[in-house]
FIKOLZA-1660 file (N, C-alpha, C; in steps of 0.1 Angstrom, whole numbers, plus 5000, padded with zeros to 4 digits):
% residues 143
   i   px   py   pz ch aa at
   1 0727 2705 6528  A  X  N
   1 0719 2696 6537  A  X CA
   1 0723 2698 6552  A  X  C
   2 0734 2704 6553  A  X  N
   2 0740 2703 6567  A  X CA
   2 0736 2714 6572  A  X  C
   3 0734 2726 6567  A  X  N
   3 0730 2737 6568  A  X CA
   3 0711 2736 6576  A  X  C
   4 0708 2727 6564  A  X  N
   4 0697 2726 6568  A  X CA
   4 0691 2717 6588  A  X  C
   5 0702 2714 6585  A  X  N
   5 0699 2702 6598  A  X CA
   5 0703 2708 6612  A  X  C
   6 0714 2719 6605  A  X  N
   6 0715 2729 6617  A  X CA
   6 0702 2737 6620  A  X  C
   7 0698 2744 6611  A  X  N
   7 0687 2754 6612  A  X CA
   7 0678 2745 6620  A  X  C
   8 0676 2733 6617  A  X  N
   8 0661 2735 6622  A  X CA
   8 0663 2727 6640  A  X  C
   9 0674 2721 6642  A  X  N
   9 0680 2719 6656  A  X CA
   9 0678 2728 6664  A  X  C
  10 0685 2742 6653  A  X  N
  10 0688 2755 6660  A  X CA
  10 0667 2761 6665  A  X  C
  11 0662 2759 6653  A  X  N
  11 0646 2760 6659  A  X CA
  11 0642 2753 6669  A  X  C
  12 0641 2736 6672  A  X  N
  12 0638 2730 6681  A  X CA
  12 0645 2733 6693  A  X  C
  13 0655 2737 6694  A  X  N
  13 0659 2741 6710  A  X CA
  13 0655 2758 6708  A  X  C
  14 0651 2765 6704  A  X  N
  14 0645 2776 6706  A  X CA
  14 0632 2776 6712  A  X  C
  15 0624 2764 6705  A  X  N
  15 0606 2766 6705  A  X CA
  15 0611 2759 6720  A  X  C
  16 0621 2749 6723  A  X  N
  16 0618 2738 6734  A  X CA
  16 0622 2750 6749  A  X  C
  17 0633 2756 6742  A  X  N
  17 0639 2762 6754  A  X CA
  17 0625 2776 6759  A  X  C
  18 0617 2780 6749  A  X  N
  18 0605 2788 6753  A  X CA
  18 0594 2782 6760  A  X  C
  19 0593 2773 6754  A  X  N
  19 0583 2764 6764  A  X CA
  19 0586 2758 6773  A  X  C
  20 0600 2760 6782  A  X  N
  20 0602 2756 6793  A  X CA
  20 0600 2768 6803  A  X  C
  21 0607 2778 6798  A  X  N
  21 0603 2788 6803  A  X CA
  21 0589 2796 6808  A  X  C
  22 0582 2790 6794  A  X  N
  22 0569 2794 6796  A  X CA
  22 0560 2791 6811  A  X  C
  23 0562 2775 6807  A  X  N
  23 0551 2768 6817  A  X CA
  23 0559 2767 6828  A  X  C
  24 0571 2772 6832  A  X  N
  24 0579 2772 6845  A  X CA
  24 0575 2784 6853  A  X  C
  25 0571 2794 6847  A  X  N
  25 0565 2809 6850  A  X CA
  25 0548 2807 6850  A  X  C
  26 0544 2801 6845  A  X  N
  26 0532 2795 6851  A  X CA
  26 0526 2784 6861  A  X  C
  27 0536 2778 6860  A  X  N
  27 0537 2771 6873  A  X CA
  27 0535 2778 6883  A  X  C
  28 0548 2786 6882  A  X  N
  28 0551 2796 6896  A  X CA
  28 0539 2806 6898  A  X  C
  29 0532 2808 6891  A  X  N
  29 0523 2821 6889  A  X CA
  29 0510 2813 6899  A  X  C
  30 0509 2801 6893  A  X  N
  30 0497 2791 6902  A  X CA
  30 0500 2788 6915  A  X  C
  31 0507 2784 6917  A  X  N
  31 0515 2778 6931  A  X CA
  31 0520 2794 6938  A  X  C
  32 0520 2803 6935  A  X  N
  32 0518 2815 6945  A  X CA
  32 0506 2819 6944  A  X  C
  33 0494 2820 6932  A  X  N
  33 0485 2824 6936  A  X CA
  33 0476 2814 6944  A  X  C
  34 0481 2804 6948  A  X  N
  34 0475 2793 6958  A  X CA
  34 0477 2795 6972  A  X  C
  35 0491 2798 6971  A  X  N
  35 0495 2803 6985  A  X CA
  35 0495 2814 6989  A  X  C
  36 0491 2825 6979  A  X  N
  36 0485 2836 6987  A  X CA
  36 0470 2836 6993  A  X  C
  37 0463 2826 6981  A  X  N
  37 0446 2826 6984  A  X CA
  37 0439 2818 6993  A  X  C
  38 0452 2806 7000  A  X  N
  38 0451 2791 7006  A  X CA
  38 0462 2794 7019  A  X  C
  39 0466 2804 7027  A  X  N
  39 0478 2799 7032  A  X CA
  39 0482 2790 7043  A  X  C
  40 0470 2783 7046  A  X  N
  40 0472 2775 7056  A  X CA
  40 0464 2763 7047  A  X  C
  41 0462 2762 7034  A  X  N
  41 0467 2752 7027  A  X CA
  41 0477 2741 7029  A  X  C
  42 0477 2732 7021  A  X  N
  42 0487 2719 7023  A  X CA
  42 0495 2724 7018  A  X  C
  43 0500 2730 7003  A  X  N
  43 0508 2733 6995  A  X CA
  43 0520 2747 7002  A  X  C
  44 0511 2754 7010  A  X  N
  44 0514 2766 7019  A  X CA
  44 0525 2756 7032  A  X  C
  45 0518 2749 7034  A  X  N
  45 0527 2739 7047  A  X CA
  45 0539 2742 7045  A  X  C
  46 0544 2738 7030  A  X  N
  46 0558 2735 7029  A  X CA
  46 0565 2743 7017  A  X  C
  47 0556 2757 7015  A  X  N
  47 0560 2764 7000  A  X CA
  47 0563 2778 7006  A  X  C
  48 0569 2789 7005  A  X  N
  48 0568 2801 7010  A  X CA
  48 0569 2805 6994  A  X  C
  49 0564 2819 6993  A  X  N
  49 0572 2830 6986  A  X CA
  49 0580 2834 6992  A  X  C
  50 0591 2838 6984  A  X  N
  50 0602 2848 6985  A  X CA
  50 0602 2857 6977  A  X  C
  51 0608 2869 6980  A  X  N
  51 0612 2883 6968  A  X CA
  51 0624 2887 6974  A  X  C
  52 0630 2889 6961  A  X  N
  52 0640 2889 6959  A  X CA
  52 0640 2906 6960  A  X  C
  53 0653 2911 6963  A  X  N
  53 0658 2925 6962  A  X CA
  53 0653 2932 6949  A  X  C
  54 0652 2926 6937  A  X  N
  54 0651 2929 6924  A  X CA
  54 0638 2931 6921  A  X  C
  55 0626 2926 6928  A  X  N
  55 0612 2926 6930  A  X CA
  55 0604 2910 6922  A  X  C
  56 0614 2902 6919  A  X  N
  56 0612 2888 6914  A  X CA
  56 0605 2879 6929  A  X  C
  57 0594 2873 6926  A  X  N
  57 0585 2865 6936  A  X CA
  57 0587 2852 6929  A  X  C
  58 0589 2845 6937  A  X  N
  58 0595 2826 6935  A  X CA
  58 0585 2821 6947  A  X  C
  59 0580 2808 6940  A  X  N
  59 0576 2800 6956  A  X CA
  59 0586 2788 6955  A  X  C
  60 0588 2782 6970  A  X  N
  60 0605 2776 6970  A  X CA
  60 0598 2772 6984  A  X  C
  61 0600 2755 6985  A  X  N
  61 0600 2750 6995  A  X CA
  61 0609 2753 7006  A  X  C
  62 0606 2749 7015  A  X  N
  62 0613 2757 7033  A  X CA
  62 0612 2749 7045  A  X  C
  63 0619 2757 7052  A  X  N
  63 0621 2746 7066  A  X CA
  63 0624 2758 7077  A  X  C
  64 0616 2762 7084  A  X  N
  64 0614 2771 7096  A  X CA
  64 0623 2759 7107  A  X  C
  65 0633 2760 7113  A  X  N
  65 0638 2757 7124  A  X CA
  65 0646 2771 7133  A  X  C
  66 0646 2768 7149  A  X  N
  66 0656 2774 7153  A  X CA
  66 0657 2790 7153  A  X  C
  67 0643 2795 7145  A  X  N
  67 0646 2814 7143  A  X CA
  67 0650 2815 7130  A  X  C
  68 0657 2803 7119  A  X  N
  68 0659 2807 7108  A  X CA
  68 0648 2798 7101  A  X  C
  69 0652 2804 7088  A  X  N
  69 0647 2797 7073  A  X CA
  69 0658 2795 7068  A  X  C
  70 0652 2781 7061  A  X  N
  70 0656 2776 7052  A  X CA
  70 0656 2775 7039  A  X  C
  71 0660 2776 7028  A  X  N
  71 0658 2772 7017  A  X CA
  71 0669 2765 7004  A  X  C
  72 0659 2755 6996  A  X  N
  72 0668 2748 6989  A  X CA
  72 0664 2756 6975  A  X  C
  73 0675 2760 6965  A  X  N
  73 0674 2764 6957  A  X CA
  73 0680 2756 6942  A  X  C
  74 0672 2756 6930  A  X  N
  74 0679 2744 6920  A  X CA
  74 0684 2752 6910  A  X  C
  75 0676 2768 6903  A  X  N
  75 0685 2776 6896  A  X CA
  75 0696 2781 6902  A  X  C
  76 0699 2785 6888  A  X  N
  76 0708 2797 6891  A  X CA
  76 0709 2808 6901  A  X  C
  77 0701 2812 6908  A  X  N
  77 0694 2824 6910  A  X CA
  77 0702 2822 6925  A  X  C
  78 0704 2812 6936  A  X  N
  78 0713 2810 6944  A  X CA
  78 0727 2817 6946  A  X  C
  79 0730 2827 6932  A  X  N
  79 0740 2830 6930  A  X CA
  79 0738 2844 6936  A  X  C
  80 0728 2847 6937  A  X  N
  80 0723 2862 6943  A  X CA
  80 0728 2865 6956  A  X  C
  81 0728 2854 6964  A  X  N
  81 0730 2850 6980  A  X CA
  81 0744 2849 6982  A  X  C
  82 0751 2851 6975  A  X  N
  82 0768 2848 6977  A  X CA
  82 0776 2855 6984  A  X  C
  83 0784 2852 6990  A  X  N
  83 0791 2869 6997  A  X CA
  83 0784 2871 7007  A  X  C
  84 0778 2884 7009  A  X  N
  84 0769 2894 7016  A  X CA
  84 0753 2887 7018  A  X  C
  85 0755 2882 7004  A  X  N
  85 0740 2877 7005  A  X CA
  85 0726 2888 7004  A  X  C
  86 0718 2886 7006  A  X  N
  86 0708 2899 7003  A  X CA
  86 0699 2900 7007  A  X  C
  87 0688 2908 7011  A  X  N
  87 0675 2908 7017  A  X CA
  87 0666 2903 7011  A  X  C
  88 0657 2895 7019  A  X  N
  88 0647 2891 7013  A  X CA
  88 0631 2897 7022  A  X  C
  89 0620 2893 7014  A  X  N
  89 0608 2890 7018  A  X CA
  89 0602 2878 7020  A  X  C
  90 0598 2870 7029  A  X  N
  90 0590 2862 7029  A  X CA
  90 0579 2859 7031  A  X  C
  91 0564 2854 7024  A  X  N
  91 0553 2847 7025  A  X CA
  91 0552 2838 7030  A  X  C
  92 0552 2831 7046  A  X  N
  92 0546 2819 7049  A  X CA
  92 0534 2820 7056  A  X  C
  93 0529 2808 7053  A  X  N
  93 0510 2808 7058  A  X CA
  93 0503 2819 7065  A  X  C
  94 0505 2832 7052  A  X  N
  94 0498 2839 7056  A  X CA
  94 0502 2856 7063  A  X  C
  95 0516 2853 7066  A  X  N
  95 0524 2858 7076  A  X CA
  95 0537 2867 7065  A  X  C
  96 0538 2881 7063  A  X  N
  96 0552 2886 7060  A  X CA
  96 0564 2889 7068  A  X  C
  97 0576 2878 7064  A  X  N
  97 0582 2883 7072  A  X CA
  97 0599 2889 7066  A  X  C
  98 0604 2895 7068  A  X  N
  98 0618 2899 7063  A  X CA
  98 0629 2894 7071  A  X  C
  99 0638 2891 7062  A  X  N
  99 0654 2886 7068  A  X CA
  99 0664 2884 7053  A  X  C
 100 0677 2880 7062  A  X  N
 100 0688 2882 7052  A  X CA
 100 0693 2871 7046  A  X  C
 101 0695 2863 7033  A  X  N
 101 0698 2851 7032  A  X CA
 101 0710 2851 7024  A  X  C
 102 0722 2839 7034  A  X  N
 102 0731 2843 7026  A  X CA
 102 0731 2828 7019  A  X  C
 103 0734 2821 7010  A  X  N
 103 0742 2807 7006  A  X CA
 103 0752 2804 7010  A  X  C
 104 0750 2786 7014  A  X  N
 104 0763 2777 7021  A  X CA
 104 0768 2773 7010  A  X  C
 105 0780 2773 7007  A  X  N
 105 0790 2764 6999  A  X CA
 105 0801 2757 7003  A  X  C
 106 0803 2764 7016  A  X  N
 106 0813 2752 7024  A  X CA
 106 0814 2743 7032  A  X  C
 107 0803 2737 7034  A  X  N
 107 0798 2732 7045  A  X CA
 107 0789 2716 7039  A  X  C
 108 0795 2710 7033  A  X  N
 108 0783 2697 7029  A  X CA
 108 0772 2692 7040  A  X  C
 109 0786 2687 7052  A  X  N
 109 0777 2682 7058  A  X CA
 109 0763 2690 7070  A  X  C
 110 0765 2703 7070  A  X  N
 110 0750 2710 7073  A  X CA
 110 0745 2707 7064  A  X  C
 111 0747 2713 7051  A  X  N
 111 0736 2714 7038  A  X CA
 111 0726 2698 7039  A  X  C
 112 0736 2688 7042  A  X  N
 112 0731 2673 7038  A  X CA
 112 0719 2672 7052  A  X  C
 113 0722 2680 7061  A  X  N
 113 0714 2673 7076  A  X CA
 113 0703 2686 7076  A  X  C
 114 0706 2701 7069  A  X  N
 114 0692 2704 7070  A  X CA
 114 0687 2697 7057  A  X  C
 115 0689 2693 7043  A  X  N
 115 0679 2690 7033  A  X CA
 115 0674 2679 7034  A  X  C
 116 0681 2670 7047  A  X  N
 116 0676 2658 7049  A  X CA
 116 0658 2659 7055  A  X  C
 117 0659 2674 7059  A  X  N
 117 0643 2677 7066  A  X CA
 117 0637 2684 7057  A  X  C
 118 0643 2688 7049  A  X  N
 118 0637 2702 7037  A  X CA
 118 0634 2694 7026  A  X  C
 119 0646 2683 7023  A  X  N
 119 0640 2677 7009  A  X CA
 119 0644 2661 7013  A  X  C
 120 0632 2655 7024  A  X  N
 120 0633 2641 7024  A  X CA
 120 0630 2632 7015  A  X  C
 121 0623 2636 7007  A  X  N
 121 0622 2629 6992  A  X CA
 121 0635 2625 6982  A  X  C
 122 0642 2638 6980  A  X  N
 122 0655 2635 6973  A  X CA
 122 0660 2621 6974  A  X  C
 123 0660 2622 6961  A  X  N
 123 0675 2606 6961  A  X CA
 123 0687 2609 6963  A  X  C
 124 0685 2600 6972  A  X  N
 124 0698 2593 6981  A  X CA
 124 0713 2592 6973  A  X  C
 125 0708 2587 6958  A  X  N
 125 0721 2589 6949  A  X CA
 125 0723 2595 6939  A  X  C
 126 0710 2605 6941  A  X  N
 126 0718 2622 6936  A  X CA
 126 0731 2628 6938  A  X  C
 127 0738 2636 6927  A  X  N
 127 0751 2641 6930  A  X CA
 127 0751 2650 6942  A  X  C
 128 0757 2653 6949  A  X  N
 128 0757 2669 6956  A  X CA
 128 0752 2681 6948  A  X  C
 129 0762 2681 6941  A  X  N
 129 0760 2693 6929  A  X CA
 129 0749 2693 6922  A  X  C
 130 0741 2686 6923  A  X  N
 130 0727 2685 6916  A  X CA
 130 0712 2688 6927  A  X  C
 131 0716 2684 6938  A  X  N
 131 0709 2683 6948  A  X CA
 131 0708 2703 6954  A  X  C
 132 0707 2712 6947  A  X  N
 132 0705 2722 6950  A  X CA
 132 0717 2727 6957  A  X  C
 133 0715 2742 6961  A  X  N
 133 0720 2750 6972  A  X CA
 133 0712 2753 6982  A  X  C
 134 0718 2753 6994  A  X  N
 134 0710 2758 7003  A  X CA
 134 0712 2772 7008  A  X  C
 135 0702 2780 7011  A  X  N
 135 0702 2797 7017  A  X CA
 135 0698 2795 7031  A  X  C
 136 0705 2801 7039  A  X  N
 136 0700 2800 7051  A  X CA
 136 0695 2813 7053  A  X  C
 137 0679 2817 7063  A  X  N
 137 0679 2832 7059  A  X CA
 137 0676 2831 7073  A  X  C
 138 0681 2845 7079  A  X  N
 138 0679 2850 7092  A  X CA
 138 0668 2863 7095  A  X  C
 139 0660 2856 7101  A  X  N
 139 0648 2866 7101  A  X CA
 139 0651 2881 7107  A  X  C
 140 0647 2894 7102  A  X  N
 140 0652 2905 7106  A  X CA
 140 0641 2909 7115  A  X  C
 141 0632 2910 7108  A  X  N
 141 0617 2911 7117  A  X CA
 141 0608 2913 7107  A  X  C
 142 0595 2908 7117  A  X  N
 142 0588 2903 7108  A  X CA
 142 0573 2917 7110  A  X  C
 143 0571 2917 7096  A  X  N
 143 0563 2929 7090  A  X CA
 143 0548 2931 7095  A  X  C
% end
């Protein structure tokens, strides 16, 4: 019986963990082909694409201040940025531009006073550690 109760747990977090994946990659697939087709769209306002060194395209809300970009990040994938950090590409309204993004970890209180403009929606009594990372990317020149 026990056997059995595993198995089929073991199925429901398989079928569940594919269909998260699924429609998370379709999301993404809509919401860039919006902001390639729309870029001075609403959704464009406040979404860029990025590419990544690896040739992976994400759209990821942003905050142009000051000559950089910004970005909040909620996977894993923030982990790319560590250290050295890495090149990127960016799509905003319309516009390609390249620069180098590295991730903050030492710093709360930047992280807290840019996301305060990047993600003014967030709750207020969200953990830190839940509330993303942030990449700061420095424009190299633009394409």
């Amino acid at each position: 019986m026990i056997r059995w109760i595993v198995v089929v747990l073991g199925l429901v977090l398989v079928i569940s963990t594919g269909y998260v994946i699924y429609s998370r990659d379709g999301v993404d697939a809509r919401v860039a082909e919006e902001i390639r087709t729309n870029p001075q769209g609403e959704r464009a306002q406040r979404t860029m694409l990025v590419t990544l060194m690896n040739g992976r395209t994400l759209p990821v809300n942003y905050l142009r201040e000051d000559g950089l970009i910004f970005m909040g990040i909620d996977g894993l994938w923030w982990r790319e940025f560590v250290g050295a950090g890495q090149s990127v590409e960016m799509f905003i309204q319309g516009e390609t531009i390249r620069g180098h993004g590295t991730v903050v970890l030492d710093n709360p209180e930047y992280t807290a006073d840019i996301f305060s403009r990047l993600r003014p929606k967030a709750p207020s009594w969200l953990p830190v550690w839940l509330n993303g990372k942030l990449v700061v990317i420095t424009v190299s020149d633009e394409a």
